[in-house]
C-alpha positions in Angstrom: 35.3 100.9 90.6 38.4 102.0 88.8 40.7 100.8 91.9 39.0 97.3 91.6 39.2 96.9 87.9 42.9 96.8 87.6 45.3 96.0 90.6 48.7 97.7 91.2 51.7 96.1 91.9 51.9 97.4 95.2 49.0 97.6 97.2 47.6 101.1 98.6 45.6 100.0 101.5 47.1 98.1 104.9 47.1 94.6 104.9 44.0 93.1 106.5 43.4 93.4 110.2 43.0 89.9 111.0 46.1 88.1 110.5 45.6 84.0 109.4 46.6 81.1 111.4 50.4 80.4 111.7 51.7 78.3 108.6 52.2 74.4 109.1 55.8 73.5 109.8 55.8 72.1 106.1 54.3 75.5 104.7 57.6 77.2 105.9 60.1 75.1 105.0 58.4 74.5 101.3 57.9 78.7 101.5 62.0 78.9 102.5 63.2 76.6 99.9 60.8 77.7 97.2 62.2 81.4 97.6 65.6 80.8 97.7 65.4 78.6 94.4 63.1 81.0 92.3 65.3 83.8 93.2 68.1 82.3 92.1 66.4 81.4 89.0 65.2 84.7 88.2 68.6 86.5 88.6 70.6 87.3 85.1 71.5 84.0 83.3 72.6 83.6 79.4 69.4 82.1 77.5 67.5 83.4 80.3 64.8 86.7 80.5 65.4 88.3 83.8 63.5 91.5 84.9 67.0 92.9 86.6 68.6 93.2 82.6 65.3 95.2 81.7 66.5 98.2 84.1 69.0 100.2 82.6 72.5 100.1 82.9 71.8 96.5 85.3 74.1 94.8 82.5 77.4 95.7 83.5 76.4 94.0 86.9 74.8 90.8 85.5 77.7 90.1 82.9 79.8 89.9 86.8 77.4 87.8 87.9 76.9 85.3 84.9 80.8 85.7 84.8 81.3 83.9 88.4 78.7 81.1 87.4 81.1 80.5 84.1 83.5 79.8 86.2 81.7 77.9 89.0 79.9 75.5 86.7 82.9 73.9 85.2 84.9 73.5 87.9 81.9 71.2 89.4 82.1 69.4 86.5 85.4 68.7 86.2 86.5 68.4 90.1 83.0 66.6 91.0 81.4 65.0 88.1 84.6 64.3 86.6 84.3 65.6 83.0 86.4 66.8 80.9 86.4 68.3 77.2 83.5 70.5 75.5 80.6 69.3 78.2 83.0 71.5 80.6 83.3 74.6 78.4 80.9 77.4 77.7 80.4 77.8 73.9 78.5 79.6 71.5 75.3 77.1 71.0 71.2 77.3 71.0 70.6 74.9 73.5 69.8 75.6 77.1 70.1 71.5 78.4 73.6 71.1 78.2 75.6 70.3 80.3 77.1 72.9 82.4 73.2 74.0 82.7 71.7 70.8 84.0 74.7 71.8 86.9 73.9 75.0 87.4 70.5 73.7 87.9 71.6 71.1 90.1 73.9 73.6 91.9 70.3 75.8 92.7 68.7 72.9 94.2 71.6 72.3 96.1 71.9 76.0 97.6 68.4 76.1 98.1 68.4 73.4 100.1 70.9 74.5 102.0 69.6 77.7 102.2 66.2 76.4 103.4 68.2 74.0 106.6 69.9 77.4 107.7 66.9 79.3 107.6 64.8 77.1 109.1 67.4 76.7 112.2 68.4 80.5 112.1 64.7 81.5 112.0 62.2 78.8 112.8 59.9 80.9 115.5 58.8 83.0 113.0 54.8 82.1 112.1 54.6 82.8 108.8 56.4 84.9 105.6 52.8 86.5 104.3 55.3 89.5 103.4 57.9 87.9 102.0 55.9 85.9 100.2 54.0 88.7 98.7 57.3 89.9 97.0 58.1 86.6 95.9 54.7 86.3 94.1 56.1 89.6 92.6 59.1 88.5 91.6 57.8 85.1 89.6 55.1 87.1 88.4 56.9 89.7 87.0 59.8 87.1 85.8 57.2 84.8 84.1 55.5 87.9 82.3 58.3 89.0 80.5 59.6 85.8 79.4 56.2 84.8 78.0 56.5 88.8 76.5 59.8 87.8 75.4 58.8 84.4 73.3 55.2 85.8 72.8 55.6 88.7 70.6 59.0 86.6 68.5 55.4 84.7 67.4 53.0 87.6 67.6 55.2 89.3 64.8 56.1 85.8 63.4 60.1 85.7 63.6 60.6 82.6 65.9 59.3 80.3 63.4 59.5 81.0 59.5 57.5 79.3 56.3 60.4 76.3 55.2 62.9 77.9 53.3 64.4 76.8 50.1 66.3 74.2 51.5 63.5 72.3 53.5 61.1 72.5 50.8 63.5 70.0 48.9 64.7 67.9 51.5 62.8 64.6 52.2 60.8 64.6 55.2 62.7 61.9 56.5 66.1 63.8 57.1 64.5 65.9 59.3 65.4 65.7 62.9 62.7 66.0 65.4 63.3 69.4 66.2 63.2 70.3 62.8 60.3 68.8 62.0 58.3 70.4 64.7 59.9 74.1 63.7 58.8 73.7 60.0 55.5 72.1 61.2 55.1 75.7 62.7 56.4 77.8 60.3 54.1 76.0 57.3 51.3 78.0 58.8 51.7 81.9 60.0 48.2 82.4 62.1 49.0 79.5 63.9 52.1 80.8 65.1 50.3 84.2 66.1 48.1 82.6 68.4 50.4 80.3 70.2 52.4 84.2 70.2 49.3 86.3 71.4 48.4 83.4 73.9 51.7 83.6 75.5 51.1 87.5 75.8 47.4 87.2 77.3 49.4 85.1 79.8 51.9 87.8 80.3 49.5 90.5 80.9 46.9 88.7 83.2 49.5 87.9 85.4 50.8 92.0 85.9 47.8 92.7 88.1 47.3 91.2 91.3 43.3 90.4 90.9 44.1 88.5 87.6 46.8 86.7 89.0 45.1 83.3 89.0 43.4 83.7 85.7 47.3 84.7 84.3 48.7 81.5 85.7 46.0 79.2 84.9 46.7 80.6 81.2 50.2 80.4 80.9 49.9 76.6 82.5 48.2 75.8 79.6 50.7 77.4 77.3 53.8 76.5 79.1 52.2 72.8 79.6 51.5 72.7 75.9 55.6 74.3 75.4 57.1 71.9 78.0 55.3 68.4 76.1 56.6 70.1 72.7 60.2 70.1 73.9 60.6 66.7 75.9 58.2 65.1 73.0 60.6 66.8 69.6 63.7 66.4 71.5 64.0 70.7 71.2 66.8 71.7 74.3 64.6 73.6 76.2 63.7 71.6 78.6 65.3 72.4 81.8 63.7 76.2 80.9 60.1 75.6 79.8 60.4 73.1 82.5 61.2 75.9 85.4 58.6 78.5 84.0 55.9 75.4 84.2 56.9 75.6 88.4 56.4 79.2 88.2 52.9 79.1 86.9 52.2 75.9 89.3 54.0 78.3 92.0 51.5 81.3 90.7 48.2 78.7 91.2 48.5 76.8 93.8 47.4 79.4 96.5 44.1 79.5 95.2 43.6 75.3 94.2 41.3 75.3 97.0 39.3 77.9 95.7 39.2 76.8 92.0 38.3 72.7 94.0 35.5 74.2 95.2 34.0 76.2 92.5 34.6 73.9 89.6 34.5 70.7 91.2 32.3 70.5 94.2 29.8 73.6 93.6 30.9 75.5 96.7 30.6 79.2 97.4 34.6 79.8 96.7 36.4 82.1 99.9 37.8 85.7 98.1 41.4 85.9 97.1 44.5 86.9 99.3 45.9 89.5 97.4 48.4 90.5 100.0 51.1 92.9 98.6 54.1 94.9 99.7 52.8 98.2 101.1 54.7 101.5 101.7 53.0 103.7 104.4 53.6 107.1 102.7 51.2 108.4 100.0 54.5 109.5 97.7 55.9 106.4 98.5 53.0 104.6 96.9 52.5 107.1 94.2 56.8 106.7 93.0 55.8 102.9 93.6 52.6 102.6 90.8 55.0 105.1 88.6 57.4 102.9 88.7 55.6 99.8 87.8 54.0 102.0 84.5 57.5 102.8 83.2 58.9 99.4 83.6 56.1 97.7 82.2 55.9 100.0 79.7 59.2 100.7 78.8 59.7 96.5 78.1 56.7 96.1 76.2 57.4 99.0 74.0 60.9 97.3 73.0 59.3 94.3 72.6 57.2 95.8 69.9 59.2 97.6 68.7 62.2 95.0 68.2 59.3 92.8 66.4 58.0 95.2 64.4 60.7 96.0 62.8 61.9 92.1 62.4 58.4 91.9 60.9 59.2 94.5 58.0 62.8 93.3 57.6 61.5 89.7 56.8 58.1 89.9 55.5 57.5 93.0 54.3 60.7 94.7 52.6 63.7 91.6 52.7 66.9 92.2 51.2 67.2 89.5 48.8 70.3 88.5 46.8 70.2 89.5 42.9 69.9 85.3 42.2 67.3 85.3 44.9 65.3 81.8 44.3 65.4 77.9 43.9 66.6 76.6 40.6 66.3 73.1 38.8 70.0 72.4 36.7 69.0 71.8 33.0 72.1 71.4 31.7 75.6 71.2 33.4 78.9 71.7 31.3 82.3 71.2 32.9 85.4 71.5 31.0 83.6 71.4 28.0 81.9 68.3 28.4 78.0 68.1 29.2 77.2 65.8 31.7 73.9 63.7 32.0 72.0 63.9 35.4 72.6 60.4 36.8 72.0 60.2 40.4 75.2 58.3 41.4 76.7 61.7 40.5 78.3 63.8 43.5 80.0 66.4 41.4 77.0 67.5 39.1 74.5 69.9 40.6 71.4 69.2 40.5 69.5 72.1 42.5 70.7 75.7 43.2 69.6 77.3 45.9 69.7 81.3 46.6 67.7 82.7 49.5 70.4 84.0 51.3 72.6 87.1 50.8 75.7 85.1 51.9 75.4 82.2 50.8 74.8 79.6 47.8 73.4 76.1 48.4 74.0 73.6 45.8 72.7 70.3 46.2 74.1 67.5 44.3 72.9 64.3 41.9 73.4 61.9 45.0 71.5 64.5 47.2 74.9 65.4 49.3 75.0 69.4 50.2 77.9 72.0 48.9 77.7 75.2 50.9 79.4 78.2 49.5 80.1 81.9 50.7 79.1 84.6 47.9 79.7 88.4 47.2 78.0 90.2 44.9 79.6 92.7 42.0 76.1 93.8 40.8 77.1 96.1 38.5 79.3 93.5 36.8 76.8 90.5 36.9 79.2 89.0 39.0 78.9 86.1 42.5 82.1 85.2 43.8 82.2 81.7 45.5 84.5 81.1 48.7 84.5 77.4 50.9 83.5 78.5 54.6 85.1 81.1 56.4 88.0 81.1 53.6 88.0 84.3 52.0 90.8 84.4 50.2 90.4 82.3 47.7 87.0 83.3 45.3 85.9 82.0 42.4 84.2 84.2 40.1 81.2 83.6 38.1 79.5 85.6 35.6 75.4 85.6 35.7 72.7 86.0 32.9 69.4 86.0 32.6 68.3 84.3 29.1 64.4 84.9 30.3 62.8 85.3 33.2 62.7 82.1 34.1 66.1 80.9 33.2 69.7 81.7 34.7 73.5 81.3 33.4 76.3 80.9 35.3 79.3 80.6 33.8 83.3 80.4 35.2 85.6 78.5 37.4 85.0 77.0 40.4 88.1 75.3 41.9 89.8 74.2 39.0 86.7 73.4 36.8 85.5 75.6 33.9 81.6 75.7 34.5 78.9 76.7 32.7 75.3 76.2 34.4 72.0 76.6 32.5 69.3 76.7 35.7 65.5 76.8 35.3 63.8 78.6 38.3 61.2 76.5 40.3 57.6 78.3 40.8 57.2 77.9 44.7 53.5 78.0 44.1 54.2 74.0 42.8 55.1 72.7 46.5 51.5 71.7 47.6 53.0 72.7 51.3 52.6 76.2 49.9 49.3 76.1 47.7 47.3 73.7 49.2 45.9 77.0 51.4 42.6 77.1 53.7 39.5 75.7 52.8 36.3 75.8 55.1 34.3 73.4 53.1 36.2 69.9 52.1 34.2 67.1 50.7 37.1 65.0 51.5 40.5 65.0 53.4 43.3 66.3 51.9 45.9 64.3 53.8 49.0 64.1 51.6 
C-alpha cells in the first residue's frame, strides 16, 4: 500500500506487457515537435526557473549557454527583423515580453519545427515514443514544479507582493498604471496572497509523483489560467512566460482528457492511468535513481524555504528602518527666511515627506510633482545628507529633531536654499485601505 500511495519518479517495475497500438501519424509528429520545443524551453534562460541551475555547479555551463542566445537573438533582430537601438540590446529590466524574448520564442518554434521535419524523415518507421515521452513528461513536470515552487513560496512567505508603501498610499488611484494597480490590489491584503502562494505549491507538489500527475496539472491550469488572464488583462510583461507554463499543464493533461470526458461528463467507468516511466533494470540502479529524486527535491525546496523565511523576518518581522522612518504632512516650510503658504500651484514647497526607505527620501511637492533624493545617515550627529541620483559627491546636510513624538525638524541647505521644515507624522491607521480590516457580519457594503 505504501508503493501505491506515493509514486517515484522512476518506475521500479517493467513497463506493461502488452504494448498499445502504434501512434497516428499526427500523434508523432505533434509528440516530435512538442519535445523539441519544451526542451528548449526548459533549458537555462534569464527570468526563467530551470531544473539544470538547481544542480550544483550547472551555472558555469548555463551562463555559456544563455551567453550564445545573447548573442543569437540580436543578430535576428537586426539582420532579419531589421531593428536597431535598445529592442536589440539585452538590459537590465523586469519584463520577460520584450523584444529580444518574443524572438527567442519565435526562434524555438522555428527549430522545433525544423527539428520535428528532420525527425520525422530521419525516423518516421518508428511506431511510437512511449519512452521518450515518459522522460519528457518528466522533464515538464519537474520544470513546471519548481517554477510554481519558485513563485509559490515568494507569496507563501509574502515577498512578491507587499502592503502599498508610503508612496502609493498618497498617490491618486488614477496614476496608477495597470500593473500597478493589480500589484497593490494584492499586496492590500496578505492572506490572499498566501493562498494564491500555497495554491501554486499544491500544484507543485501533486505534480512530483507520477499517480498525482493529473490532479497536479488540472491544479496548476487553474492557477496558471487564473496568472495568464492577470497578465494579458493588467498589461504585467509576463506573458510570453505564464503563457508557456499554461502549455505545460495543458501538455501535463491532455493524456488523460478522455478519461476525465468520461467520468465527469458522460458517467463512464474511466480506463486506469498510463503511468509509463523510465526504468533501470538493476535494483542499485533504481535505488541511486529514487535517492536521487529525494535530494533534488529536497535540496530545492529547502532553499526555497529557507530563502523565504528569511525574506519573511527581514521585512515583516525585524526591518531595518531609517531613523526618520515614516510619512509626514509639511506644517510649515521656511526657505531663506521666508515662510511660505501651501498653495498648490507651488512646485518648490513640499508638501509631504516620505521616509520608508534607508536610501532614500521622497518629497512630494504642492503641485503633486515627485523629488527623489539619496540619504546617509550620521546618527550619532542627528544628521541625513541629501544627494540627486547616483551623484554622490555633492550632499547637503540636514540636521534632525524631534519636538514630540509626533513632530519632526529638519533644518539646513539644500542646493543653495537655507531650509527649515516643521513635519507632522501621518498615523497610517487613518488610510481606510489599512483600517477598514475584516468583518464577517456587514449590514451594508462598504464599497469606498
Amino acid at each position: 500500500m505504501a508503493n501505491a500511495a506515493v509514486a517515484p519518479l522512476i518506475v521500479t517495475d517493467p513497463l506493461p506487457a502488452q504494448a498499445p497500438a502504434s501512434w497516428s501519424l499526427a500523434h508523432r509528429v505533434s509528440f516530435r515537435f512538442l519535445f523539441s520545443y519544451f526542451v528548449l524551453y526548459a533549458l537555462p534562460d534569464s527570468g526563467r526557473i530551470s531544473i539544470l541551475n538547481v544542480i550544483p555547479g550547472a551555472a558555469f555551463v548555463s551562463k555559456q549557454y544563455i551567453a550564445m542566445w545573447h548573442a543569437l537573438c540580436p543578430w535576428v533582430a537586426i539582420h532579419v527583423f531589421h531593428l536597431s537601438g535598445q529592442p536589440t540590446t539585452y538590459f537590465i529590466t523586469g519584463s520577460g515580453d520584450t523584444t529580444l524574448g518574443y524572438i527567442q520564442n519565435l526562434l524555438f518554434t522555428a527549430i522545433a519545427l525544423l527539428a520535428t521535419l528532420v525527425w520525422s524523415v530521419a525516423d518516421y518507421r518508428r511506431p511510437n515514443y512511449r519512452r521518450l515521452d515518459a522522460w519528457l513528461r518528466i522533464l515538464v513536470r519537474y520544470t513546471l514544479a519548481f517554477t510554481l515552487f519558485g513563485y509559490g513560496f515568494a507569496k507563501v512567505f509574502p515577498l512578491q507582493f507587499g502592503t502599498p508603501g508610503f508612496l502609493r498610499l498618497i498617490e491618486p488611484y488614477g496614476d496608477f498604471s495597470p500593473m500597478g494597480s493589480l500589484w497593490w490590489f494584492m499586496g492590500a491584503s496578505l492572506p490572499y496572497i498566501v493562498f494564491s502562494g500555497a495554491s501554486e505549491v499544491l500544484g507543485g507538489l501533486l505534480l512530483l509523483f507520477r499517480r498525482t500527475t493529473t490532479l497536479g496539472a488540472l491544479v496548476s491550469f487553474v492557477v496558471m489560467l487564473n496568472v495568464a488572464v492577470l497578465n494579458y488583462c493588467y498589461d504585467v510583461p509576463v506573458k510570453l512566460y505564464s503563457t508557456n507554463l499554461l502549455l505545460m499543464t495543458v501538455f501535463l493533461a491532455a493524456r488523460d482528457l478522455r478519461r476525465l470526458v468520461d467520468f465527469f461528463l458522460l458517467n463512464r467507468p474511466a480506463a486506469p492511468a498510463d503511468l509509463t516511466a523510465p526504468r533501470f533494470p538493476r535494483r542499485w540502479m533504481r535505488i541511486a535513481a529514487m535517492a536521487f529524486q529525494a535530494l533534488f527535491v529536497g535540496y530545492y525546496l529547502f532553499g526555497q524555504i529557507k530563502g523565504g523565511w528569511a525574506g519573511y523576518k527581514a521585512r515583516y518581522i525585524d526591518p531595518q528602518r531609517p531613523p526618520l522612518y515614516g510619512l509626514y504632512e509639511v506644517e510649515a516650510f521656511v526657505r531663506n527666511g521666508q515662510d511660505l503658504p501651501p498653495l498648490t500651484t507651488d512646485s518648490t514647497r513640499w508638501r509631504k515627506l516620505v521616509v520608508q526607505s534607508q536610501q532614500a527620501f521622497n518629497i512630494k511637492m504642492m503641485d503633486d510633482s515627485m523629488a527623489n533624493y539619496g540619504t546617509e545617515y550620521d546618527a550619532a550627529k542627528n544628521t541625513v545628507s541629501l544627494n540627486v541620483g547616483s551623484d554622490k559627491s555633492k550632499k547637503y546636510p540636514l540636521a534632525w529633531s524631534r519636538p514630540d513624538a509626533d513632530h519632526l525638524l529638519l533644518e539646513g541647505t539644500l542646493a543653495k536654499d537655507a531650509l527649515s521644515v516643521r513635519l507632522r507624522k501621518i498615523d497610517l491607521s487613518t488610510f481606510r485601505l489599512l483600517n477598514r480590516g475584516y468583518h464577517w457580519i456587514n449590514e451594508f457594503p462598504f464599497n469606498r
